[in-house]
C-alpha positions as CSV (number, residue, x, y, z in Angstrom):
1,X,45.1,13.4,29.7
2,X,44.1,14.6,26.5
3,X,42.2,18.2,26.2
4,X,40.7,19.2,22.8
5,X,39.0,22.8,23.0
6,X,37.1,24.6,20.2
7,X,38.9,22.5,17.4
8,X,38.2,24.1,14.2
9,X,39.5,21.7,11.1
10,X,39.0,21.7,6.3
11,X,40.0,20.3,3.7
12,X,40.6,22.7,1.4
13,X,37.7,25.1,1.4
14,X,35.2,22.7,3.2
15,X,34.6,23.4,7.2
16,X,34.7,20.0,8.7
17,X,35.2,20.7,12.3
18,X,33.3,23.7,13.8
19,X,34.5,23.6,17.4
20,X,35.2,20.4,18.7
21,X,35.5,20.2,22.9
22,X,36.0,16.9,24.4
23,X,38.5,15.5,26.6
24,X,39.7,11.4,27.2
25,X,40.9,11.2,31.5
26,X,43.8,8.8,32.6
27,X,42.9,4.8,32.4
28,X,39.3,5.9,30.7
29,X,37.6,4.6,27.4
30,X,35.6,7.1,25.8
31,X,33.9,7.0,22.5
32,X,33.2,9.4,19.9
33,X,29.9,8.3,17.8
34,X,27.9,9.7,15.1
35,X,26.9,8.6,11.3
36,X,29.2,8.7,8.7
37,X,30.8,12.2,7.4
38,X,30.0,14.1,10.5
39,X,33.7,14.4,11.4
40,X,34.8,11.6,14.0
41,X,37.6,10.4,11.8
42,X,38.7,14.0,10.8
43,X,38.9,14.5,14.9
44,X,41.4,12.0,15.5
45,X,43.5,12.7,12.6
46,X,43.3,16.3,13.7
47,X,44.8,15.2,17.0
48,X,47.4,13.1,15.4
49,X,48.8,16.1,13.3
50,X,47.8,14.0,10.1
51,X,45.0,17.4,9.6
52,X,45.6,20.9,10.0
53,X,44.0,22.6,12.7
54,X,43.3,25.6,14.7
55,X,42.2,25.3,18.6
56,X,43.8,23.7,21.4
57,X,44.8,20.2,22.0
58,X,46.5,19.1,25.0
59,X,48.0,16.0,25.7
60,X,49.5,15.2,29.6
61,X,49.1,19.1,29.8
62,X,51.5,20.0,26.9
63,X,50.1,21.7,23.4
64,X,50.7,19.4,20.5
65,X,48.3,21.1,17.9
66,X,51.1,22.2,15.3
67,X,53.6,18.7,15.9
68,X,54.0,16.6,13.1
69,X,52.4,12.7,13.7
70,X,55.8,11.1,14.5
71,X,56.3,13.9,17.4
72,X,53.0,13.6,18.4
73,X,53.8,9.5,18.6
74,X,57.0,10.2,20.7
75,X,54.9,11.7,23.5
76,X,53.1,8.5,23.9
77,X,49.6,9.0,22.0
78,X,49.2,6.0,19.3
79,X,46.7,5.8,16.5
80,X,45.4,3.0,15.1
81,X,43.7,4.2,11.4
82,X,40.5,2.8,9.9
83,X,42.4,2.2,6.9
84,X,44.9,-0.3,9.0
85,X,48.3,0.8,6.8
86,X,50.4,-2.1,7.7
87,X,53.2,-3.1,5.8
88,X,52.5,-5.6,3.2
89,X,55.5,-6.7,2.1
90,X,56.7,-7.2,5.9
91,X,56.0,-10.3,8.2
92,X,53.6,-10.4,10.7
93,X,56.6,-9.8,13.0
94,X,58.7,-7.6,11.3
95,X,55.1,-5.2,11.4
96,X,55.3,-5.2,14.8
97,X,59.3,-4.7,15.3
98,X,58.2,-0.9,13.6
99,X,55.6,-0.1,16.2
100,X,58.6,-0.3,18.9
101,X,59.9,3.3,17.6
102,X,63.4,2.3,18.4
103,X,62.9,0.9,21.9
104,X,62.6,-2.3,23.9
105,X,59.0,-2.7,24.7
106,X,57.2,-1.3,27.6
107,X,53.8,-2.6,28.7
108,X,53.5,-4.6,26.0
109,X,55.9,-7.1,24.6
110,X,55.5,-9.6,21.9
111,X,54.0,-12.9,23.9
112,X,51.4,-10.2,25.1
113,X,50.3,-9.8,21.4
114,X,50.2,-13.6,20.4
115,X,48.5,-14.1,23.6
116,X,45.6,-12.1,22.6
117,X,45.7,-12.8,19.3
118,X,46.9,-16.1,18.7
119,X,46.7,-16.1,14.7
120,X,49.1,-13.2,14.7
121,X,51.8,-16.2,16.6
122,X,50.7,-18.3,13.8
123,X,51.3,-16.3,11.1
124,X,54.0,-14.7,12.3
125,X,56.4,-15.1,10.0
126,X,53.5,-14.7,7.0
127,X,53.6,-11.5,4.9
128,X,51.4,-8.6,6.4
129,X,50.0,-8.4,2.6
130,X,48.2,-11.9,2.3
131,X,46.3,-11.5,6.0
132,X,42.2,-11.2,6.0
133,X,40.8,-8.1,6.7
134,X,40.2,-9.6,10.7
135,X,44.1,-10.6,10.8
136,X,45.3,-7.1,9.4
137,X,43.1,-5.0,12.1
138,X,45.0,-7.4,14.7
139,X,48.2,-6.1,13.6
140,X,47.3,-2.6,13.0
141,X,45.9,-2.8,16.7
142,X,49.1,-4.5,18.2
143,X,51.7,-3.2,16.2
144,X,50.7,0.4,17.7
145,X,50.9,-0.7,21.2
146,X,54.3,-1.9,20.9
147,X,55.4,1.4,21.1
148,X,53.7,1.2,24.7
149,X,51.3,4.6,24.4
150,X,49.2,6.0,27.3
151,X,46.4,7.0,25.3
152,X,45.4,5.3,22.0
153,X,43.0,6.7,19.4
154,X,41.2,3.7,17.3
155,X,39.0,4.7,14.4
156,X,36.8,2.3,13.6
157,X,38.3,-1.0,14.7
158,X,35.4,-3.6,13.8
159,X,34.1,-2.1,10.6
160,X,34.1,-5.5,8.4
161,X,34.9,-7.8,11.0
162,X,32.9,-11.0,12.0
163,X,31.1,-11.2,15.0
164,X,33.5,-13.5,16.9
165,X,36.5,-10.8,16.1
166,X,34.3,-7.6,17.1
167,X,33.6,-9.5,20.2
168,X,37.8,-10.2,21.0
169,X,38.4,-6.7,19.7
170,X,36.4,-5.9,22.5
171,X,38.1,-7.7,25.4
172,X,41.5,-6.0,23.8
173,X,40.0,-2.9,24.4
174,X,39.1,-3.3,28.1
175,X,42.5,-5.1,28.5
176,X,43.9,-1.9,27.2
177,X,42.3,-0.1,30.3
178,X,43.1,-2.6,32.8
179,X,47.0,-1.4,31.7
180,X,46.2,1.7,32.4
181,X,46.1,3.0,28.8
182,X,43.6,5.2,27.7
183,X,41.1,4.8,24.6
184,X,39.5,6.8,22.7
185,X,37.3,4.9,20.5
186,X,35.8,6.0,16.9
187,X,32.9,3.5,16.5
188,X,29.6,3.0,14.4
189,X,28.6,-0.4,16.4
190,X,26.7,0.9,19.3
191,X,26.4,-2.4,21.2
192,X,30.3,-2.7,21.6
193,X,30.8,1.4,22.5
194,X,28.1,1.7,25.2
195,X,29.5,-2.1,26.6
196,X,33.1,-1.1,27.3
197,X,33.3,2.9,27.2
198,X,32.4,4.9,30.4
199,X,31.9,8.1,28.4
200,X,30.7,8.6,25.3
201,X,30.5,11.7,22.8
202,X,27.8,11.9,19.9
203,X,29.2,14.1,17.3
204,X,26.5,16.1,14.2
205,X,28.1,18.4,11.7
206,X,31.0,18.5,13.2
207,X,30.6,19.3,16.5
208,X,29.8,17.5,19.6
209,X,25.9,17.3,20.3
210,X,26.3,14.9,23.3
211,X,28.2,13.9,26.0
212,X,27.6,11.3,29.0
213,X,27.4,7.9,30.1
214,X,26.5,5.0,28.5
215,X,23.2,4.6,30.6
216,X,22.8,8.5,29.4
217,X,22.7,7.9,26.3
218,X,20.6,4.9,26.2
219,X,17.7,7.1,28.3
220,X,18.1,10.1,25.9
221,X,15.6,9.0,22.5
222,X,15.9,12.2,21.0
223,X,20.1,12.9,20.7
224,X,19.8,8.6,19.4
225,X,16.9,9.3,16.9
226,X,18.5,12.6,15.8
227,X,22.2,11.8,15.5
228,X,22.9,8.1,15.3
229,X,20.2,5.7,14.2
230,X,19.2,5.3,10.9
């Protein structure tokens, strides 16, 4: 579904990306690790169009490389930023209205969002603005799948969550998949990628170093002492 070959990115005069290759399949969650800086975030937004790029990305066998983010969107690819950017001068609801891109929803309408996140339904009619940190990755995360994509790109979902919300953020996830909607996941929390992902990708310096399952990486103490622990 989405195909991303020799993906060369900067900013400015600094080489972040030096040949990226990595691909996500139909109804699969993959997840892109690696320490901070080495270029996971910088890959998405590459994707996305937010980045300038040179390579080839593919996405449902069509180049997008070049679109801007909002054509990109259109196509059916959704990204969900580490940053969260909601709206905060908006309701809860009013948030998730813009994620709908001008259509009814697809997959996903709004009792499937309050369902999974129930505080959302509460707070519905609160201003995006005055949400915790938890509340405002809920939105971020929902207000994206309103415009029903087929693959969704989510940097760095539970960074500053509690436990319990990292833990619903990843039944969401595998709900996600259950829809048929593809993931792939930026993610420092290793316990939460290797649960739910059935591939994962270990990036250094800006390129991909490893690629495999879960069980893969577990087995492999070199590419885990090298590349991701601390």
């Amino acid at each position: 579904m989405l195909e991303v070959q020799n993906l060369h990115a900067y900013y400015g005069k600094s080489h972040v990306l030096h040949g990226v290759d990595m691909a996500v399949r139909k109804g699969e969650i993959v997840s892109l690790l690696g320490r901070n800086g080495v270029g996971r975030s910088t890959t998405v937004k590459t994707v996305m169009g937010l980045v300038e790029g040179t390579g080839t990305v593919k996405f449902k066998g069509e180049p997008i490389l070049g679109l801007k983010p909002y054509q990109i969107a259109h196509k059916g690819l959704g990204y969900v930023p580490e940053a969260r950017d909601i709206f905060p001068t908006l309701t809860v609801e009013q948030n998730l209205v813009l994620g709908l891109k001008g259509r009814s929803p697809g997959r996903w309408s709004f009792d499937d969002m309050y369902r999974m996140f129930p505080r959302l339904k509460e707070r519905q009619h609160t201003q995006a603005g005055v949400l915790s940190g938890g509340e405002q990755q809920m939105l971020t995360l929902c207000r994206t799948l309103m415009g029903d994509p087929d693959l969704i790109m989510i940097d760095e979902p539970t960074e500053g969550l509690a436990p319990k919300i990292v833990e619903l953020v990843g039944e969401y996830l595998k709900e996600l998949k259950n829809r048929g909607i593809s993931v792939l996941l930026v993610e420092q929390k290793l316990a939460i990628a290797l649960d739910i992902s059935q591939r994962v990708y270990v990036m250094g310096h800006g390129h991909i170093v490893f690629e495999g399952t879960p069980e893969e990486l577990k087995g492999n103490t070199r590419i885990r002492q090298e590349w991701l622990e601390v």
